[in-house]
N, C-alpha and C positions, 0 to 999 in steps of 0.2 A: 446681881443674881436675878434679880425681876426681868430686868431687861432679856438676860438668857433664856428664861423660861415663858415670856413673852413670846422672842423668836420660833422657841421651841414647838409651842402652841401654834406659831400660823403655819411652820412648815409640816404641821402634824394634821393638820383639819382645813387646811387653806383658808378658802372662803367660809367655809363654814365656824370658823373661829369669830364670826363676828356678834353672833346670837352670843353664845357663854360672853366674850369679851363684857357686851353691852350690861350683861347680869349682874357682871362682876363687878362694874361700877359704882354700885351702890355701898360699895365696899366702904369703912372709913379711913383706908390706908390713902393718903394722896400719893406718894411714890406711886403705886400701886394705878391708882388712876392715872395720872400720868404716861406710863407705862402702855396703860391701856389702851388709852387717847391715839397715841405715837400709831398703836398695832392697827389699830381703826384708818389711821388717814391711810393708812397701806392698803385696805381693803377698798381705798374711796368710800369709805361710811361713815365722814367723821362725826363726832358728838362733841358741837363748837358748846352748847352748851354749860357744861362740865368744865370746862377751860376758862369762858369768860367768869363763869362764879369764881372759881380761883384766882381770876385777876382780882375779883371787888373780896378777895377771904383777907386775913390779919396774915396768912402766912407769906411771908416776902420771897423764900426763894422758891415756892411752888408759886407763887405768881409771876414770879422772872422765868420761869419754866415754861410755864403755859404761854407765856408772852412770846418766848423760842421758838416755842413747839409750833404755834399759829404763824412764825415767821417763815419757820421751813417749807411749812405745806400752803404758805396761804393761797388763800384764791379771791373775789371781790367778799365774799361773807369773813373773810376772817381781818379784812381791811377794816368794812364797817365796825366790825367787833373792837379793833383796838381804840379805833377811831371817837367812838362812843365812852373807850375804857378814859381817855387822857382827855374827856369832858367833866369828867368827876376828882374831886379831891384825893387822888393817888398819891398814897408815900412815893418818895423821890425814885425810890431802888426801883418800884414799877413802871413809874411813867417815863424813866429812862430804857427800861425793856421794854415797855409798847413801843416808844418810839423809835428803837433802835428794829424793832419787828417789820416795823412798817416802811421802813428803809429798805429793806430784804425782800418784802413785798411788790415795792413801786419802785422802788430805785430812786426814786424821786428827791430832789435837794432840798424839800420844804424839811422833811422827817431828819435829813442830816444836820440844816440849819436848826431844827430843834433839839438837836445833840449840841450844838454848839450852844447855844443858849443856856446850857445847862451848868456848860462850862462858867460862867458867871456865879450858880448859885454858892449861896453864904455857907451853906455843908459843904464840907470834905467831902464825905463819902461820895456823895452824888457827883460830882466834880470830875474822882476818881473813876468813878461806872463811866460815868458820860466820856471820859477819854480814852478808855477801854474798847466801849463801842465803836468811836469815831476811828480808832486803830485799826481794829475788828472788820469796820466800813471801808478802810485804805485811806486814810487820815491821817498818819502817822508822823507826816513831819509837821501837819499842826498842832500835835498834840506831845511832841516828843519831849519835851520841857518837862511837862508834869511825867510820864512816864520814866523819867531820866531819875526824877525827886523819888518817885515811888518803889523802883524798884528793887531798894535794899530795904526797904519793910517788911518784917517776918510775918508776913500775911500772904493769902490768897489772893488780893489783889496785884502784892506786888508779885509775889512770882510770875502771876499773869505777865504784869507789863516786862516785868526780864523776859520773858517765852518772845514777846512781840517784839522786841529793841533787838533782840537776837537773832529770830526771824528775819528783821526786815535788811539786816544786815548781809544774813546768809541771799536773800533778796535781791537785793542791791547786785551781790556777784551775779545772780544768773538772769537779771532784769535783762540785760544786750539782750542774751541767745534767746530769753522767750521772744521779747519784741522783733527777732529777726523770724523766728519762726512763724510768726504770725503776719511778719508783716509777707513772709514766702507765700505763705496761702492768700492772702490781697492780692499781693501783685499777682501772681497765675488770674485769681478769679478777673481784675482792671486789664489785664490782656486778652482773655478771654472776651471780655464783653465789650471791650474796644476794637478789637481786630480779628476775630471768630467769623469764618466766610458763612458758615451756616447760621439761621434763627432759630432753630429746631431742630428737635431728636426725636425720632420715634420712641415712645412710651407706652406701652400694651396695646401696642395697635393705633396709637395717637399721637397726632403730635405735641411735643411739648418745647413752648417758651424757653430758650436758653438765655433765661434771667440770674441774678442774684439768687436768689432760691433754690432756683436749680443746682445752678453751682456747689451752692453749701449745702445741699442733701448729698449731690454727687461725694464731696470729700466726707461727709460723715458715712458713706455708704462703701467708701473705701479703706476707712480706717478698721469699718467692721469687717469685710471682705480679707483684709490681710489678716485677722488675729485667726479664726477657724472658719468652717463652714456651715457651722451651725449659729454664731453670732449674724447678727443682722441691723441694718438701721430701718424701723419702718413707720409705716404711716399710723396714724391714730385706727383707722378703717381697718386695715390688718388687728392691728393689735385686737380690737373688739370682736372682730372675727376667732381669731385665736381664743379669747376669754369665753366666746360662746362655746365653740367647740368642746374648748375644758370642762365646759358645767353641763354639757353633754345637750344643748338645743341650741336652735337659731330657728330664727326669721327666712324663711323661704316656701319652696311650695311643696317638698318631700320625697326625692328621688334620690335613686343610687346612680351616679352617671360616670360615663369615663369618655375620654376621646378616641377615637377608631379610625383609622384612613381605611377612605372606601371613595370607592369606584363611582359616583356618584351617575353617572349620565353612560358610562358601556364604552368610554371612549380610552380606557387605559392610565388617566392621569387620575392619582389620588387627591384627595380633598382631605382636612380633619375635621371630625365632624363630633357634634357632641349625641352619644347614644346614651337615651337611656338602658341601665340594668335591669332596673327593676324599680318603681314604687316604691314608697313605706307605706303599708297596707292596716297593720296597727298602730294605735287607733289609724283608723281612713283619714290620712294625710290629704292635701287638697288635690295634690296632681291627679291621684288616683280616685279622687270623684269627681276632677274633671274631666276622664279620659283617658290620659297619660297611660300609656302599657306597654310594658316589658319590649324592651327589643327599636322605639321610635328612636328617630333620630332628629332631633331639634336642628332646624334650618335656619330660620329666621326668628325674630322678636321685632313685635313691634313698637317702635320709638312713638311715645305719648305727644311729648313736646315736637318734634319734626313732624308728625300727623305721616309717618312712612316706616315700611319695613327697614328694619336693618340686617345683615345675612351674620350669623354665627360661623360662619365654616373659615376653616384656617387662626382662630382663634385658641390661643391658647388655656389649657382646660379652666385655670380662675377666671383668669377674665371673662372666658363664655359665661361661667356659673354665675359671677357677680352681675353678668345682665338679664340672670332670673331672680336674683334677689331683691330685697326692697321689704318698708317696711310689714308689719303685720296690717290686713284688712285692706291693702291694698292689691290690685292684680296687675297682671303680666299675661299678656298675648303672645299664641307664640304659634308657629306653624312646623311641623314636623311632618317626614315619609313615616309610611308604615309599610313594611313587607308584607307586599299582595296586594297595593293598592296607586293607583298610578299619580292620582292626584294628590298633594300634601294635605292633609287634615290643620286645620284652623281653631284652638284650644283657648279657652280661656282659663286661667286659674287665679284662687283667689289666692292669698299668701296669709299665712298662720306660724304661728312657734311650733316648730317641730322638737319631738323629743324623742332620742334615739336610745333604745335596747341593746348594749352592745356584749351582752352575753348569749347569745342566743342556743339552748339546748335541745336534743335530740335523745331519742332512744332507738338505738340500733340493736337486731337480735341477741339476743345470749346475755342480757343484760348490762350490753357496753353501752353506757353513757354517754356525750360527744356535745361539747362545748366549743362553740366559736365566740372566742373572744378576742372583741374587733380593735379597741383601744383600750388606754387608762385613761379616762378621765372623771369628772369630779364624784359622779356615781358607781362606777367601773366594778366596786367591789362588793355596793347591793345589788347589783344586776347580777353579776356572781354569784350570791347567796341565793337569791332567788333561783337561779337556774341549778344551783346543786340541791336546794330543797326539792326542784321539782323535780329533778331524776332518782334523788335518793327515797321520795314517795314513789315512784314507779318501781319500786327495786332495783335500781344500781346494783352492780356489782364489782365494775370497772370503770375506771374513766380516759376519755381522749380528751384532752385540753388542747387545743388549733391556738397557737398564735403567729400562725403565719399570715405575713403581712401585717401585724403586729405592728404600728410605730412607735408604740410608748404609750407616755403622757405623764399625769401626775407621780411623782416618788412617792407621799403618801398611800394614794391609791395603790400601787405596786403593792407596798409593803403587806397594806391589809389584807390583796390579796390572796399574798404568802402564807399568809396566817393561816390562811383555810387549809392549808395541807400540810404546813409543819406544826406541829406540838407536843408536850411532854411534856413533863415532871416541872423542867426548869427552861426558861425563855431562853432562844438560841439566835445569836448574832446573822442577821437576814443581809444587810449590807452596810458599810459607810462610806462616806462622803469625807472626801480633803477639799479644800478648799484655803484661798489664802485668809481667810480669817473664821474666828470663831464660829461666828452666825452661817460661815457654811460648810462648818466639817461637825458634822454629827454621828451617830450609831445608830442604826434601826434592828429591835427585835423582836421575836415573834411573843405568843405572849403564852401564858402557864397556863396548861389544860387543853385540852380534847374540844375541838369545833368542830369537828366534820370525822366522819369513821376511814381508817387509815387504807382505803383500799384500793387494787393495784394502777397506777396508773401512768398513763401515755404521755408526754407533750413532744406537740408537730413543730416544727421553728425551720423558716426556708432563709433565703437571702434578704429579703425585705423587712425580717422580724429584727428591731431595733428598739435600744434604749431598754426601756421597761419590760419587755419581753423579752429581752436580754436577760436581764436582774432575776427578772422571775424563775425563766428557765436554768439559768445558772446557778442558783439557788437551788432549785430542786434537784438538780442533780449533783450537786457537790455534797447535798446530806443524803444523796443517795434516797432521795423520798420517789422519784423518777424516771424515767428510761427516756432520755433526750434523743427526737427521729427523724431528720429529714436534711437539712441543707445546713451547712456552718452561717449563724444570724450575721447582719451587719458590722456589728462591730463597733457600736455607740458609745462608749463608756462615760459619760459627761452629762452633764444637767445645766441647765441654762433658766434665768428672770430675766423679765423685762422690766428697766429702770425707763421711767417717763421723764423726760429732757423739760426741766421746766422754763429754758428758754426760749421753749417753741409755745407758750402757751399763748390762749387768743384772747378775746380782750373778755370772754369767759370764765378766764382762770384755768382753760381746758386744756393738759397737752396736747401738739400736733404730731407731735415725732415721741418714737420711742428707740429704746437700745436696747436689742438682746444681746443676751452675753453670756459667756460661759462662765462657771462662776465656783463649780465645782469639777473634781472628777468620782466615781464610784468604784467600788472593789468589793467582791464578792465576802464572803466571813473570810476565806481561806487566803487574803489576800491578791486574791485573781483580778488582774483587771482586762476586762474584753474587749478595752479601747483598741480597733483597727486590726481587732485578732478574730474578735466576736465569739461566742457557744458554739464549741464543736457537737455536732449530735454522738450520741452513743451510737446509734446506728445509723449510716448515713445510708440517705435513700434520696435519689434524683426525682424529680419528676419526668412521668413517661413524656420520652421524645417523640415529634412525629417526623416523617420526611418533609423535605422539601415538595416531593410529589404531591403527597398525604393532603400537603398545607394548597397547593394549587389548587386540587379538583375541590377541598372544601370550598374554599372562596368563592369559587366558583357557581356551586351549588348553592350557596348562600346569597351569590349575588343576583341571582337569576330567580331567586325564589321560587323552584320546584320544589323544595320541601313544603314551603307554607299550602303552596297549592293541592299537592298530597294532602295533607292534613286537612285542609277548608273543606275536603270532599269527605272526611272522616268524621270531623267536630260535630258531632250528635248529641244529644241530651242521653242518650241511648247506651254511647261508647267514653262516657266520662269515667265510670266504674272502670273499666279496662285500663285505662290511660291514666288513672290514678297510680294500679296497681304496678303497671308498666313504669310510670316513674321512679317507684319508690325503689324497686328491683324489678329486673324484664329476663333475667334467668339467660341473659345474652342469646336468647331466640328471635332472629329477627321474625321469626314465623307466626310468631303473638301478635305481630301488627299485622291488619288486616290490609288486605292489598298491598303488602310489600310487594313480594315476589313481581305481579306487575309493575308497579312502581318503581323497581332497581331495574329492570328490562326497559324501559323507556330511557335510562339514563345514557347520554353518552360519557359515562364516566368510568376509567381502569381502576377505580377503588374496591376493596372487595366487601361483601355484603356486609361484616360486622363492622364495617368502620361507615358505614353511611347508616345503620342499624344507629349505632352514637349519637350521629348528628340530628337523626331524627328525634333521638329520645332527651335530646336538650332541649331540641323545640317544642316537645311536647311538656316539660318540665315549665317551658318559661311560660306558655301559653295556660298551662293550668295553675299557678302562681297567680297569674291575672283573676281566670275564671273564679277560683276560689278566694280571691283577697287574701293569700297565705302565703309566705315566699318559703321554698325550699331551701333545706339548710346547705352547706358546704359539705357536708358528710355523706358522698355521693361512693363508699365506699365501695361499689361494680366496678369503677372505672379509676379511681384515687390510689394509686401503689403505696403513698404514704398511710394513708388512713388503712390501706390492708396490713400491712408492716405492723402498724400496731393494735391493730384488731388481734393477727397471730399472736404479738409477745404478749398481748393480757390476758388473751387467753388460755396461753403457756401456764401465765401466772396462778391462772384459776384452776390450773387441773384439768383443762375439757380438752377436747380436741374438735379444732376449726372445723375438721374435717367433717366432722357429724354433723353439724349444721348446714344445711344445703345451700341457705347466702353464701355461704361462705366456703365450701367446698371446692371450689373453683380454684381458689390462690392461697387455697391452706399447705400447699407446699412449695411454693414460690420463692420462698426465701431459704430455704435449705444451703 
């Protein structure tokens, strides 16, 4: 039951179950400690401490416990630990679990020949343990004798040794076919690395050594590849990265960035290029006080150790990113174009922990609220609360929840959520989880009472909203607490851990490889599962197409940088009021910007004035983001059909009519 409620705990608080856990310690229950112990090496937090007292306690089999427990997870500190424990006058039952520990640990034959040694002593019992072990260790026909005597004794021991005589037998049948399977995987990798005309494979842009290593990453990389898409074998570097993301910071310098083929030099052929978004402007991230602004496009970095640039372009999106990473208080060089300027700019930035906001809230007319909620992870659903306290002090009336582009993340976090917007009298089944074993088929429910006031509300979900943005939107609108709007989501229905392969570890005790894997699937309360079907929306609503025409002269316009040049002759201290207002809503007049009219008369362009009116008022959006150190929300409701969609139906729901509001009078009959 511990054990269950243990589980229960991490998958309920993650990492944050490690504070309570450490409290709980002090507890006198040793089960209970134990218990503990185990949830902590899961979190990488262990308390060796606690464990080696249990070795030197009177109690035997919570010291053969702790002696297990230190085997499974060890690392070089739980070696020392036992290592110190079999210097001291241990009853037998102990010193044949440390040693049996330490076997599991090192592998090594010193610890197995001191199982054997034990086999000697003038006690039964110990004799017994010790042949147990060495069975346990693959020992078994030198120990088959005693286990032969033992195991019609109406004890714990001997069923033990029948399980193993049993075993070894069922063994023995299928001994051939493993060693042949294994030995299939040798012989491929000794033909390979004997008669392979290449020495190397390209590897994110590098070459890589087609060694022994190689090889056996390749087949663990394939065994994951055939099970889904979402399993994976990867490197320790990944994995970390992934753990940062979860806890919602990393190590870098603070920007939104994405890859863009662009025209780079006027000559027709495309490049990938990494462009910045945008900044993280709160707190002033380092990019953005060293320069870094909306819209650059990162070229080069320069390599410390070669004392030379290296080019970014053609780079795939991580890999670029991870040649702006590194750790904290360290910097990165790097050279980027700016539109309007002919020569690359030369930046330095230092590198810091960034910590991202990924609820970010808005208040749009008529008191519709508007949350963009960018992931779940480990804070996902304080950032939440915060952003609903802060619309619900501005007077909320209505809310638009954005999970589009949504990819997930934590279940937990999901759950909590949910919480915000379902509750009542009595706690209502939010989703569960099947899995093939206990520890991963669970029930999650919202919880009893009133969080947040029940009022009318929107969620956006396109094609990229997946996993956890699935759950949620599914959830709200199966209790009907929602009006679900925009694109049918991905279609995720699964959850996945990473288990750390402790045969890759280094001489640290550190994994190097990890294995993701799918471990559960999820189902909505109503039994709905969205795997490869995904949330339909109640009202589906495309995002506006443009032509093919449309998309040319933009490009165009943008690559030639007449806009910027427009605006360079505009950017006043003078006309920032304007150009504020103009961003937030422009009343679709291109006549509010000043020197338009000449300015679309210079163009050689067949666009017609409100669609280059657009392109203007993004650049002026991303350029005031900069000026002000504040980035603009998503909620760009002039131009967003989804976000109008559901501006109308909430405020259907409120009794007003769109129409009276003049933002909004435009597209209050749009969807008729």
């Amino acid at each position: 039951m511990v054990k269950i409620l243990m589980s229960h705990m991490a998958e309920e608080l993650g990492a944050e179950a490690v504070g309570p856990a450490r409290e709980a310690l002090s507890g006198p229950e040793i089960h209970v400690k134990l218990a503990l112990c185990k949830l902590l090496y899961r979190f990488d937090a262990p308390e060796r401490g606690v464990l080696s007292a249990l070795l030197d306690g009177t109690d035997l089999p919570a010291a053969e416990a702790a002696a297990r427990l230190m085997g499974n997870f060890g690392r070089e500190e739980e070696e020392k630990i036992l290592k110190d424990a079999l210097r001291k006058p241990l009853p037998s039952r102990t010193r044949v679990a440390c040693a049996s520990a330490l076997f599991d640990i090192t592998g090594s034959e010193e610890w197995k020949g001191a199982l054997q040694n034990m086999l000697a002593s003038g006690d039964a019992l110990t004799v017994k343990r010790a042949a147990l072990e060495l069975a346990r260790a693959g020992d078994t026909p030198l120990v088959k004798g005693l286990l032969e005597k033992g195991r019609e004794e109406p004890s714990l021991q001997g069923r033990i040794a029948a399980a193993i005589l049993d075993a070894d037998e069922v063994q023995a049948v299928q001994s051939e076919m493993t060693v042949r399977k294994k030995d299939l995987v040798e012989e491929i990798v000794m033909l390979v690395s004997g008669s392979y005309a290449g020495e190397t494979v390209e590897e994110s842009g590098k070459p890589r050594k087609i060694d022994r290593e190689f090889l056996i990453d390749a087949a663990a990389s394939g065994i994951a590849s055939s099970l889904d898409r979402f399993s994976g074998f990867v490197t320790r570097k990944v994995y970390e990265e992934d753990r940062n993301r979860a806890a919602g910071s990393y190590a870098g310098i603070g920007a939104y960035v994405r890859l863009v083929d662009v025209d780079l030099n006027g000559t027709g052929e495309k490049v990938k290029v990494l462009k910045v978004d945008r900044p993280i402007y709160t707190p002033p991230a380092p990019a953005f006080k060293a320069g870094l602004r909306s819209g650059d496009m990162v070229l080069d970095v320069f390599d410390q150790q070669k004392g030379g640039w290296e080019s970014l372009l053609n780079l795939e999106l991580q890999d670029a990113i991870d040649k702006l990473k590194g750790p904290i208080d360290t910097t990165v060089r790097i050279r980027v174009k700016r539109r309007g300027r002919a020569e690359p700019l030369d930046i330095t930035i230092k590198r810091a922990m960034i910590t991202i906001n990924v609820a970010e809230p808005d208040m749009l007319e008529a008191g519709i609220g508007y949350i963009y909620l960018k992931r779940f992870d480990n804070k996902a659903s304080q950032d939440l609360e915060n952003a609903l306290t802060f619309l619900e002090n501005k007077g909320m009336k209505a809310l638009i929840l954005d999970l589009r582009g949504n990819p997930g993340g934590a279940l937990t976090e999901v759950v909590e959520c949910c919480k915000k917007f379902l509750n009542g009298s009595t706690a209502q089944l939010i989703t569960y989880t099947v899995g093939r074993t206990r520890e991963w088929t669970n029930e999650y429910y919202t919880s009893r009472g009133k969080t947040h006031p029940q009022f009318p509300l929107a969620v956006l979900i396109d094609n990229d909203s997946a996993s956890g943005s699935e759950m949620l939107s599914g959830a709200l609108q199966a209790y009907k607490r929602a009006v679900v709007i925009g694109e049918t989501s991905y279609g995720k229905g699964s959850g996945q851990t990473v288990f750390p392969l402790m045969s890759s570890r280094d001489s640290g005790g550190n994994p190097q490889r990890y294995f993701r894997m799918t471990i559960f699937k999820y189902y909505l309360h109503n039994k709905t599962s969205i795997h490869q079907r995904g949330v339909r929306p109640d009202l589906p609503q495309e995002y506006e197409k443009i032509t093919a025409f449309q998309y040319f002269w933009q490009e165009k316009l943008l690559r030639d940088d007449s806009i910027t040049a427009y605006l360079d002759g505009l950017w006043t201290k003078e006309n920032i009021p304007l150009f504020e207002k103009l961003a937030k809503y422009d009343g679709y007049d291109h006549g509010l910007y000043p020197g338009f009219e000449k300015y679309y008369s210079s163009l050689d362009a067949k666009l017609d004035r409100n669609y280059v009116r657009r392109l203007v008022r993004t650049q002026v959006k991303e350029r005031l983001q900069d000026e002000k150190g504040r980035a603009y929300e998503r909620d760009d409701f002039q131009e967003d059909m989804q976000i109008q969609r559901a501006i109308v139906e909430l405020m259907a729901k409120l009794g007003i009519d769109p129409a009276t509001v003049p933002q909004y009078s435009r597209f209050a009959g749009r969807f008729k």
